[in-house]
N, C-alpha and C positions, 0 to 999 in steps of 0.2 A: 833104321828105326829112329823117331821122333817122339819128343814126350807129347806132341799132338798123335803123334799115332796110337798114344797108349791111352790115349783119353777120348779116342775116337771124335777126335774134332777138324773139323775139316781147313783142308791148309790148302789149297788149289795154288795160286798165286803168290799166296805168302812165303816169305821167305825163311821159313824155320831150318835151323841148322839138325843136324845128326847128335841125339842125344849117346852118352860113353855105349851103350849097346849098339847102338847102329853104327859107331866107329869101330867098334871091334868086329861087328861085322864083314863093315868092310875093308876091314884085311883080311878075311877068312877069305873073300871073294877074291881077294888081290890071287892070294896061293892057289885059291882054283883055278883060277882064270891063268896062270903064270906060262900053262904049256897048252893053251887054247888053240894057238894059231893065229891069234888077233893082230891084222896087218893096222887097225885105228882100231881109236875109242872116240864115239861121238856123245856129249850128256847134255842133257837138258841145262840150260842158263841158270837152276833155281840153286841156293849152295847145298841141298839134302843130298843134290843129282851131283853137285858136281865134287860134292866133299865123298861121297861115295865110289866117284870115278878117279879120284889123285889116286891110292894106293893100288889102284890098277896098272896105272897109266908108270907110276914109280918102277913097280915091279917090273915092267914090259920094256922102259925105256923109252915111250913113245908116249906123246901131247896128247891131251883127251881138249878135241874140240868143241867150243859151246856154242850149241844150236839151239833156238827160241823155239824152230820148229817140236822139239821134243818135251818141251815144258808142258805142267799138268794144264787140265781143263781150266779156265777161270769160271770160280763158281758165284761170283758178285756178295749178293749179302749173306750166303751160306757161311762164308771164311770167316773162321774165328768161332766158329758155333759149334756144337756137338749136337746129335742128331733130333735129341729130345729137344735141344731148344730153336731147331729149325720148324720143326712140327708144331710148336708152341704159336712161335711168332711170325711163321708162314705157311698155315697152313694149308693152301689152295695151293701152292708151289711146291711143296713138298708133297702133295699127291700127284700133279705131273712129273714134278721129276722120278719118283717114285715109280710110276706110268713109261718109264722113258718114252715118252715123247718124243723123239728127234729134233722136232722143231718148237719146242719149247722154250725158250732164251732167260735163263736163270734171272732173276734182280737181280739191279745193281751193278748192270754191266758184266755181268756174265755169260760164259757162252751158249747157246747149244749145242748137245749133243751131237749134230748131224755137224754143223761147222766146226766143232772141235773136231772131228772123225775125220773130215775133211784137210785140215792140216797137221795131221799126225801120219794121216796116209801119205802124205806130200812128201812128208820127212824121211820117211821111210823109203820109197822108191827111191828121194834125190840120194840118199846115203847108200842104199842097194846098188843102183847106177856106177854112183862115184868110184865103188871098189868090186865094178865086177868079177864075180868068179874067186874073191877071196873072203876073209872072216872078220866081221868087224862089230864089234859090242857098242850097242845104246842105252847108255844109261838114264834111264828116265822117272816112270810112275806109275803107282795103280791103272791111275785113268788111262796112259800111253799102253798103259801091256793089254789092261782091256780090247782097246783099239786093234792092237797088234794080233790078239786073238784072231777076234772078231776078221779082219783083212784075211789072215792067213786060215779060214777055214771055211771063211762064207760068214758065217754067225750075223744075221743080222741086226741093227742098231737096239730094235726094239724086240728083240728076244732076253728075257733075264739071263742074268748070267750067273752061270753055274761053275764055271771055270775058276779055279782059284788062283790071288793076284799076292804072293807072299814074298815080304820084304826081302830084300835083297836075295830073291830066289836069279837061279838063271830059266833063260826062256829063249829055248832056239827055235828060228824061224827059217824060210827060205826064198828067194827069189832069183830065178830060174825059166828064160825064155817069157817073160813077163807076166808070170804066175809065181802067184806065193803060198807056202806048203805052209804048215808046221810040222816039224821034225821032236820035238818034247817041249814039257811044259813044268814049270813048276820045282827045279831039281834044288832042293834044298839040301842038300848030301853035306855043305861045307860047312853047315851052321847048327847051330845048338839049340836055337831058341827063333819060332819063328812066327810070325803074324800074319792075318790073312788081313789086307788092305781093308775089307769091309764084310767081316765074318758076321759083325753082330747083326748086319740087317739082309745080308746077302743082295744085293743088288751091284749099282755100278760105284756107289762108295765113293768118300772122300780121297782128296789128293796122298798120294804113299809114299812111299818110302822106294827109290829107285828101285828097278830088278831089271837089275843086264841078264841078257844080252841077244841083242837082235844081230842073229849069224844068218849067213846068208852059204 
């Protein structure tokens, strides 16, 4: 968790670190995770993902690698804004994005949906690949677990989403004769206190707060 996440303001790219909740967090995840089976840890390049992924990696004994592939969506001139004030001062863009759109391409150098979709799914096979047939957690983001849903059930880009995306939940998936299952969703059991990436408007939401772990 982030005090951008508590303020519902969207962090995509930016670099915000883990506010004292979200580090307490994640060590709650550390101890969950500690008799997983997790042969890696792969975390997104941002330091929310990767300060999330050390007391994993501590616990385990093993390197948590940083992959750009698994970094959140870049949302261009959304970053740095809270929802009300994207509506304000972008209003035609916040109803496609809203719309999901697919091929929408946010301001500002931002991406769309379908291209972000596109190398999140990358990330995921090349990491699925890497360690077939064993268990390996990705720590990443609202927007990445979206993704991971969405791959692992069919969910298509522009169906809303109902699925919830809560901070430093776990999230196991599968891949499997080159089909991906989901196997659970959501398992918040180790935490005390938890946020749903984008409850107040229920859509696909601002960048979150990592939530390992993509098991294969």
């Amino acid at each position: 968790m982030t005090a951008w996440n508590r303020q519902r303001r969207f962090q995509g790219h930016r670099d915000i670190g883990l506010d004292a909740q979200g580090h307490r967090q994640a060590q709650r995840l550390a101890g969950r995770l500690a008799a997983a089976g997790l042969v890696a840890i792969h975390t997104s390049d941002l330091a929310r993902a990767r300060d999330t992924a050390a007391p994993v990696a501590a616990r385990l004994g093993i390197p948590a690698v940083s992959d750009a592939g698994l970094r959140e969506r870049c949302y261009g001139d959304f970053e740095g804004r809270t929802y009300d004030q994207i509506e304000a001062d972008f209003p035609d863009a916040y109803t496609r994005w809203q719309a999901r759109d697919p091929d929408f391409v946010l301001p500002g150098g931002g991406e769309s949906l379908r291209v972000f979709a596109a190398r999140c799914t990358v990330a995921f096979e090349r990491i699925a690949r890497r360690y077939a047939g064993a268990r390996v957690a990705a720590v990443a983001h609202g927007g990445v677990l979206d993704i991971a849903y969405r791959v692992a059930t069919g969910l298509a880009l522009d169906v809303p989403r109902r699925h919830e995306l809560l901070n430093a939940s776990i999230n196991r998936i599968r891949f499997e004769d080159g089909r991906w299952s989901l196997i659970d969703w959501a398992d918040v059991a180790h935490l005390d206190e938890v946020l749903d990436d984008a409850s107040v408007r229920r859509q696909g939401g601002p960048a979150g707060l990592p939530g390992p772990a993509l098991q294969r």
